[in-house]
N, C-alpha and C positions, 0 to 999 in steps of 0.2 A: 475483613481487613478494610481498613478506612482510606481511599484513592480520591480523598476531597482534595490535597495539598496540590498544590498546580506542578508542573514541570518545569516552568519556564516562564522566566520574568518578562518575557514579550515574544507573540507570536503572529506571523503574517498568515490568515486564511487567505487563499486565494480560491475563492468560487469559480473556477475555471467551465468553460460547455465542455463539447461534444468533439469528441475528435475519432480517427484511425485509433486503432491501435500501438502501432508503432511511432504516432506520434504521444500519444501518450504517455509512453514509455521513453519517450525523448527530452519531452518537457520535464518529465520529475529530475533526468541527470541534470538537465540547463540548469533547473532552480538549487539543485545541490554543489552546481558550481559558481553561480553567479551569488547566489542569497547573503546575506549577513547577517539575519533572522535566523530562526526556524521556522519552517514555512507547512503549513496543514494544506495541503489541497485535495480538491472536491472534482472530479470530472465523472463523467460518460462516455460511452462507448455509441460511434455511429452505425455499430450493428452487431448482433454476437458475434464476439469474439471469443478464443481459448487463450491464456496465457499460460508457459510452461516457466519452471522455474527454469534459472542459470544452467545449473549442474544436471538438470535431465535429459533424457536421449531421445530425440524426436521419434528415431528410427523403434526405438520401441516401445514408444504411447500412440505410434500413428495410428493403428489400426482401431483401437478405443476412442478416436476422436470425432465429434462430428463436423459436418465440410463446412464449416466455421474459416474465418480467417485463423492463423494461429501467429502470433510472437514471444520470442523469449525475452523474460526479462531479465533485469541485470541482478533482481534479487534473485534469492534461494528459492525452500520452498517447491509445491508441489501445482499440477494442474489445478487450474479454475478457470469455470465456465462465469462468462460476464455476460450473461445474460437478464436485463433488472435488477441487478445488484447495484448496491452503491457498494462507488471505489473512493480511496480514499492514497492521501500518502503523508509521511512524516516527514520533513526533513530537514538534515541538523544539519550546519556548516561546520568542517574541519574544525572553527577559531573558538566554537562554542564549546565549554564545558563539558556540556552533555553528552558530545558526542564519542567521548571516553567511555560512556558507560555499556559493563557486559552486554555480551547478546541476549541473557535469560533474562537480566534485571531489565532493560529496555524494554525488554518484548510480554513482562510482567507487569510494568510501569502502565506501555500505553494501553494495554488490554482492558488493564485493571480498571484504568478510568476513563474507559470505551465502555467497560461494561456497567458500570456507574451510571453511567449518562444513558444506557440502554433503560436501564430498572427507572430513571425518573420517563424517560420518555413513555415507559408504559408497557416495558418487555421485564415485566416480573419474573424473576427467578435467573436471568441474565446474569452469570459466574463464572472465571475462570476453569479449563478444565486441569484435573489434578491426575497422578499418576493412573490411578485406577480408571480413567474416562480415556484413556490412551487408545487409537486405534494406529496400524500400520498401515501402509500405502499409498500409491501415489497419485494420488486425485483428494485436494486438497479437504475438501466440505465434506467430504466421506472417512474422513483419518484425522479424527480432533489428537494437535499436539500440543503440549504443555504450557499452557497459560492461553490459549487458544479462548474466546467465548463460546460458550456451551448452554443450551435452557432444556434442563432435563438430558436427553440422549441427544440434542440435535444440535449441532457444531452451527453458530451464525455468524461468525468473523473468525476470520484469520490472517497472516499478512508471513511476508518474504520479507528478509532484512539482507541490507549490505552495508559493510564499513570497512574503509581505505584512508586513503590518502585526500580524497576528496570531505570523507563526513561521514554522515551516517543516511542511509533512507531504508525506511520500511513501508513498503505497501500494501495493503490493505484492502480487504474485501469482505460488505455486508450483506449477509442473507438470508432468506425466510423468515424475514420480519418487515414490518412496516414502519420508519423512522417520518415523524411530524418534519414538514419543511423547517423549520427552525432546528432542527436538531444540532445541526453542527455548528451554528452558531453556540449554542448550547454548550458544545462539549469545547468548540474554539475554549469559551471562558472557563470553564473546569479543566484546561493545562495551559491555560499562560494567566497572568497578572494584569498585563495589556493586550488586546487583539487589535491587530490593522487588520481592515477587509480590503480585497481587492477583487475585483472584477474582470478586469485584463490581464493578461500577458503580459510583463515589460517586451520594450523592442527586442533588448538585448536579449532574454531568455528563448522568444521567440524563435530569432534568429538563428541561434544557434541549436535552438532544438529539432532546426528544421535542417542542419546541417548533420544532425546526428541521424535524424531521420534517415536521410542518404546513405549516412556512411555507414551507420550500424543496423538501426532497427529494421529496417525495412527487407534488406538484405535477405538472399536465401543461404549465405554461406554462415550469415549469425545464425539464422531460424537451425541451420543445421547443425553446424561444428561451433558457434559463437569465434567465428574471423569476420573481421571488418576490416574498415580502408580508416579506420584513424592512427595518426603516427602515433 
């Protein structure tokens, strides 16, 4: 299937560094509130980390884990270990079109022309996985789900999706391949029409990502039960 057609008549990459974890996880809600784009961003991790998805139970992935920092994120989805992988996120404003579209076709959409931009960058055979490549459980790189990228038997991205009230974000995570530093400028232009780069944080996303920090991510009442201190 042909994943050449872009997404999105304009899209903000932000080349974001190296943060916590829970900042991390901070800044993609900031940018899903503040943006008026849709905004690709690119960060790291200041040291292994474990992310669990939303809906999973700490109390019964502890013992599987290693003594890694760990935080939940606000997407779905399953354990991933962020160690050398590149992370990634998508994210769509409320006001934008896009952010109406289902959770398969979305998560079909960006894959598809994730996996596109794999096969040029030089990860031949880089494809969606289909019914029969299906594995169960909860650790995410070990259980390819549907439209997941797959090269032969071995699961190399997958991502967690949320959609509310606020927009849509999905994030994302690449592995056991090696992507050329231009990559995601690369694939930036294979889903939008126009790309603005950024470098920094705005203040405002900043800001507030660092208030989220506090109130939610950081938290051991989120890490456990997901309660925090925002009204």
């Amino acid at each position: 299937m042909d994943f050449s057609a872009p997404l999105f008549d304009q899209l903000r990459l932000h080349l974001d560094g190296t943060h916590a974890g829970a900042l991390n996880m901070a800044v993609d809600q900031a940018w899903l509130e503040q943006s008026d784009l849709p905004v690709l961003r690119i960060y790291t991790w200041d040291q292994p980390t474990v992310t669990i998805g939303y809906a999973q139970s700490l109390a019964k992935l502890q013992d599987a884990l290693p003594g890694w920092p760990v935080v939940r994120r606000w997407t779905g989805g399953g354990v991933v270990f962020h160690e050398g992988d590149y992370t990634y996120s998508v994210i769509v404003p409320a006001s934008h079109p896009w952010a109406e579209t289902t959770p398969l076709e979305s998560y079909r959409l960006i894959h598809g022309s994730l996996a596109a931009a794999m096969v040029a960058n030089g990860q031949a055979g880089s494809r969606l996985a289909m019914p029969e490549d299906l594995v169960e459980g909860p650790f995410c790189f070990t259980a390819p789900a549907l439209h997941d990228v797959i090269r032969g038997p071995v699961k190399v991205a997958g991502a967690g999706q949320r959609r509310g009230k606020l927009g849509f974000l999905h994030q994302g995570s690449v592995q056991q391949v090696r992507l050329t530093p231009d990559f995601w400028e690369k694939w930036a232009a294979r889903l939008a029409e126009k790309v603005l780069i950024t470098h920094t944080t705005p203040p405002g996303v900043l800001e507030r990502a660092e208030e989220l920090t506090a109130k939610r991510f950081s938290l051991p009442q989120w890490l456990a039960e997901r309660d925090d201190l925002l009204n």
